[in-house]
C-alpha positions as CSV (number, residue, x, y, z in Angstrom):
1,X,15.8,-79.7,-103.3
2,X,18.2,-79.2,-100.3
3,X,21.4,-79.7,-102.9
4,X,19.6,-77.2,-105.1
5,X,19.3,-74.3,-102.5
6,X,22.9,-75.2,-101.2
7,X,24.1,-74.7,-104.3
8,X,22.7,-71.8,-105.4
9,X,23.0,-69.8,-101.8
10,X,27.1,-71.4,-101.8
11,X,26.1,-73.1,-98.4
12,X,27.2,-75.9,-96.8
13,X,25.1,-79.3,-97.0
14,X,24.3,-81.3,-93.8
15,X,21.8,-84.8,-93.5
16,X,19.9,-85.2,-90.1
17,X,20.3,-88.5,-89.1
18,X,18.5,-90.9,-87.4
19,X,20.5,-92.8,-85.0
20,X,18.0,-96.1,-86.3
21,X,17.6,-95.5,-90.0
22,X,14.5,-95.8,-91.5
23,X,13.3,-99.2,-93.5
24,X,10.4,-98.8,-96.3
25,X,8.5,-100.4,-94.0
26,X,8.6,-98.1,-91.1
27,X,8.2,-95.4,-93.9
28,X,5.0,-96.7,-94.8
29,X,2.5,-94.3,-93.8
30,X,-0.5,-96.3,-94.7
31,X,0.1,-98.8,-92.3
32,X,-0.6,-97.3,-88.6
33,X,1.5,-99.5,-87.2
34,X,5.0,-98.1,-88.9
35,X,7.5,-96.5,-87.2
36,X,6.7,-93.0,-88.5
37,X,3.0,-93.3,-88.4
38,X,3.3,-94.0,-84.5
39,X,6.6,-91.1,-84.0
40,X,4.5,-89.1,-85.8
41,X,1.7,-89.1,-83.4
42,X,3.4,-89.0,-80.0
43,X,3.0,-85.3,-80.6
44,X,5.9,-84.4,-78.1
45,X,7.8,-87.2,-78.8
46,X,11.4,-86.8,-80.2
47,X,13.2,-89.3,-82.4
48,X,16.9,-89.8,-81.4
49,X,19.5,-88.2,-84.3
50,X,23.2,-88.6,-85.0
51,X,25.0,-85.9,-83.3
52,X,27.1,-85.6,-85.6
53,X,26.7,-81.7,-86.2
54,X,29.3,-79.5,-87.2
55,X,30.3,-76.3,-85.2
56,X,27.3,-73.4,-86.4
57,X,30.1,-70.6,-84.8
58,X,30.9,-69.6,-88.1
59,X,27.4,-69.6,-89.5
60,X,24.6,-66.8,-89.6
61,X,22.0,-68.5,-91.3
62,X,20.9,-71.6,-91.0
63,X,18.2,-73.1,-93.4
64,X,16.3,-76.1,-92.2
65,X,15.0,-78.5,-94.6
66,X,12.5,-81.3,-94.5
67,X,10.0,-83.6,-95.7
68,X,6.1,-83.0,-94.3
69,X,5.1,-86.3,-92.5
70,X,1.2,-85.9,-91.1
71,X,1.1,-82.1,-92.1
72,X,4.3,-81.6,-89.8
73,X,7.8,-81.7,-89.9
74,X,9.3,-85.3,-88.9
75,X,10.0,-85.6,-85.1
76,X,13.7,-86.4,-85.6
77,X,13.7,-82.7,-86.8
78,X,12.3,-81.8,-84.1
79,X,15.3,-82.9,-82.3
80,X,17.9,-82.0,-84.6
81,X,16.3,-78.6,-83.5
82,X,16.2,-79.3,-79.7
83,X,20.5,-80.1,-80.2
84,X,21.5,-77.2,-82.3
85,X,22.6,-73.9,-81.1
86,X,20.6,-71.6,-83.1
87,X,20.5,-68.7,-80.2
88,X,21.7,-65.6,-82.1
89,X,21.4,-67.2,-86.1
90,X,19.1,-66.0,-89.0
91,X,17.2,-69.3,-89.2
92,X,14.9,-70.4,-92.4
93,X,12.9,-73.3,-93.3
94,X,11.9,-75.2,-96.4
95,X,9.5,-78.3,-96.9
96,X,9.2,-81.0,-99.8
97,X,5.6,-81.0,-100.1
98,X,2.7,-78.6,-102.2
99,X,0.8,-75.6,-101.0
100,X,-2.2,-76.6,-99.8
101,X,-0.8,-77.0,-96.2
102,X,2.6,-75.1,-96.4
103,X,0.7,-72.2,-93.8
104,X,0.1,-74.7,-91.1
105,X,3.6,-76.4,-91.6
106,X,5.4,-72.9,-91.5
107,X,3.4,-72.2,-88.2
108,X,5.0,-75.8,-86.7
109,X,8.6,-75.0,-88.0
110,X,8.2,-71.4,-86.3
111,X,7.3,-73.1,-83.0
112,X,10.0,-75.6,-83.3
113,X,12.5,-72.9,-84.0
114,X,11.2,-70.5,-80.8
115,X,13.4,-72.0,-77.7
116,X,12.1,-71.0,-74.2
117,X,14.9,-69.5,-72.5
118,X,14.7,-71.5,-69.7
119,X,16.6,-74.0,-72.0
């Protein structure tokens, strides 16, 4: 989905990384014990990324894509977030995952994206 938008809106394509990649088993969100089922629930908790961003100076918009883990976006966006200088940018969101709980997702994203200015 994220190469389709990129292409068709001519943008440039980034991955968020996590700085300790993910198995299948820490993926595995019927086991409570996996890696994402426990990030997932430390509901302030961040996941450490790759900084390995490029500049955003050039760039108005910036589009934000993700997977939903738990009805949420994953904590290493969260992060990615938290890094990025998005003062001052037309920022958007998109999620892999059917409409049924795209309002309460959107409402998560928009809180992510809000920085406090005391930041």
């Amino acid at each position: 989905m994220a190469q389709t938008i990129a292409n068709l809106t001519r943008a440039d394509l980034h991955e968020i990384k996590s700085q300790a990649p993910y198995t299948q088993a820490g993926l595995n969100w019927h086991d409570p014990q996996s890696r994402t089922s426990i990030e997932q629930h430390e509901h302030h908790g961040r996941v450490a990324c790759v900084n390995d961003f490029p500049s955003l100076d050039h760039y108005d918009t910036i589009i934000i894509g993700h997977p939903i883990w738990w009805g949420i976006p994953p904590r290493l966006v969260a992060n990615a977030i938290d890094q990025l200088p998005l003062d001052s940018k037309t920022l958007a969101t998109f999620a892999t995952l059917g409409a049924p709980v795209i309002s309460a997702v959107k409402a998560t994203s928009n809180a992510l994206l809000i920085k406090p200015t005391t930041r």
